[in-house]
C-alpha positions in Angstrom: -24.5 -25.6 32.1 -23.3 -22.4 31.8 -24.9 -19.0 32.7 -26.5 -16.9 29.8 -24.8 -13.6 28.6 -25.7 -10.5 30.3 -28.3 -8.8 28.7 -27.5 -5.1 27.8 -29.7 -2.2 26.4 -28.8 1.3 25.4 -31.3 3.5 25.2 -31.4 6.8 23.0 -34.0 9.8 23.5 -35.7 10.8 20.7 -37.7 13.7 22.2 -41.0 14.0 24.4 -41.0 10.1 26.0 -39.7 8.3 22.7 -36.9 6.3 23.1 -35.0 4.1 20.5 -34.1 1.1 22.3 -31.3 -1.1 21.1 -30.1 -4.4 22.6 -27.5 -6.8 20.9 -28.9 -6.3 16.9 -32.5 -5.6 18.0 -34.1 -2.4 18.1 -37.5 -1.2 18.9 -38.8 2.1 19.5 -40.5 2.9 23.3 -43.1 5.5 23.8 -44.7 5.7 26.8 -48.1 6.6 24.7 -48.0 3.5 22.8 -47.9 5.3 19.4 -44.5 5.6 17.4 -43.9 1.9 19.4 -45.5 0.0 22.3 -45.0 1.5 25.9 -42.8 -0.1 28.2 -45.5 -1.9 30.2 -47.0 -2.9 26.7 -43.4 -4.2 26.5 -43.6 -6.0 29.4 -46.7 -7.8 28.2 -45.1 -8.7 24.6 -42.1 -10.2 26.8 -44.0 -12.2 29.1 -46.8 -13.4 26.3 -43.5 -14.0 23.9 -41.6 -15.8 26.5 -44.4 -18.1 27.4 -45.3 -18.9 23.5 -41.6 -19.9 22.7 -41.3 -22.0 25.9 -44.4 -23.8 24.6 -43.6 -24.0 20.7 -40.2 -25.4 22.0 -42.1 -27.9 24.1 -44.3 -29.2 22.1 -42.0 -29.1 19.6 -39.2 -31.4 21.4 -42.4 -33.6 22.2 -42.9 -33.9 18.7 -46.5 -32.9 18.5 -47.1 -31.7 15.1 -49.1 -28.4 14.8 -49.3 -25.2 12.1 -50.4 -22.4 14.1 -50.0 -21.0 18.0 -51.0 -17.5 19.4 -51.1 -15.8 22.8 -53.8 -13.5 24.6 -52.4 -11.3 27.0 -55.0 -9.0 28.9 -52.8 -7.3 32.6 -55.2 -5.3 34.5 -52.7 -2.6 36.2 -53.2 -0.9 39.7 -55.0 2.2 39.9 -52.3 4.1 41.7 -48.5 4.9 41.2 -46.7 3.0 40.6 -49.8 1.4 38.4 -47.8 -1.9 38.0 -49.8 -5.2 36.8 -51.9 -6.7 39.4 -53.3 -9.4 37.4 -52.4 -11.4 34.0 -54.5 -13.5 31.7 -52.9 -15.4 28.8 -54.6 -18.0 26.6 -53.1 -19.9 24.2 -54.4 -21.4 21.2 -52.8 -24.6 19.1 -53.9 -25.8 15.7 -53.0 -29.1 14.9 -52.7 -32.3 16.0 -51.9 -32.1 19.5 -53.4 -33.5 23.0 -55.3 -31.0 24.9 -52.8 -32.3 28.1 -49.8 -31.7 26.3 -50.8 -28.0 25.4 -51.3 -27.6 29.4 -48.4 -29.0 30.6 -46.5 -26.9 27.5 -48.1 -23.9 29.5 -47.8 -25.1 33.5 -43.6 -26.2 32.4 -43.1 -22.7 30.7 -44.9 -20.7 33.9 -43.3 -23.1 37.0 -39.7 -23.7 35.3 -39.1 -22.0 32.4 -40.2 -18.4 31.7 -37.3 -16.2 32.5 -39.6 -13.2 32.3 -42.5 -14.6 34.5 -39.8 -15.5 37.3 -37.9 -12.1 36.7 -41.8 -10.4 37.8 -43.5 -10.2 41.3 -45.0 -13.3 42.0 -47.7 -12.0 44.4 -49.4 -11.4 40.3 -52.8 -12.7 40.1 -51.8 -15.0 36.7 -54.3 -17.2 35.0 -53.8 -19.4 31.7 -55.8 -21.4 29.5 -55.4 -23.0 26.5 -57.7 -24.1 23.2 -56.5 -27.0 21.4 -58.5 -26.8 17.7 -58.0 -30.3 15.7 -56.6 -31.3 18.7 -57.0 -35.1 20.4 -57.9 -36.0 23.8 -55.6 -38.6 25.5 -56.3 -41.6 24.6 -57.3 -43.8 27.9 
């Protein structure tokens, strides 16, 4: 299997600490006080929270468990000196639709162990918790 393109990002002041950030055909605007776009820990957060929710809508998907809605919680506590950088993550998921609570959890532990390019690209020492809510979900069956 081959290795993924590089990724690349150019990044354009705009004035005080707004950037326009462009990568591939994908811009978003940074500001580090979250107003004309989020900030680039914000950022961080949408990436790992993002990256986690596709790994598991492509999961569950490939498992073919049918469901209509998914969404992701992120809370990171940060230090409280420089560099300030996330000391602990919560996600939760929620699922609507016909799918085992088990299969949401091992969607989540797949995405955080194997998967998740931006959870393996952070320090690992992270306090990280998950949990999931299945609603019109099923137990297994036993």
């Amino acid at each position: 299997m081959g290795s993924k393109p590089q990724t690349i990002v150019d990044l354009t002041w705009l004035g005080g600490l707004t950037f326009a950030a462009t990568s591939g055909d994908a811009t978003i605007t940074l500001d580090s006080a979250g107003a004309a776009g989020p900030s680039p820990v914000q950022t961080l957060g949408i990436a790992l929270a993002g990256c986690m929710a596709m790994d598991v809508a492509h999961i569950l998907t490939r498992s073919r468990h049918v469901f209509h809605a998914l969404t992701a919680h992120l809370v990171a506590d940060r230090a409280a000196d420089d560099p300030r950088r996330i000391v602990r993550v919560a996600i939760r998921f929620a699922v609507e639709g016909n799918v085992p609570t088990d299969a949401v959890e091992r969607a989540i532990a797949l995405s955080r162990e194997t998967y998740c390019s931006v959870w393996h690209s952070m320090r690992q020492d992270i306090a990280f918790e998950t949990s999931a809510q299945v609603v019109g979900g099923r137990e297994p069956s036993s």
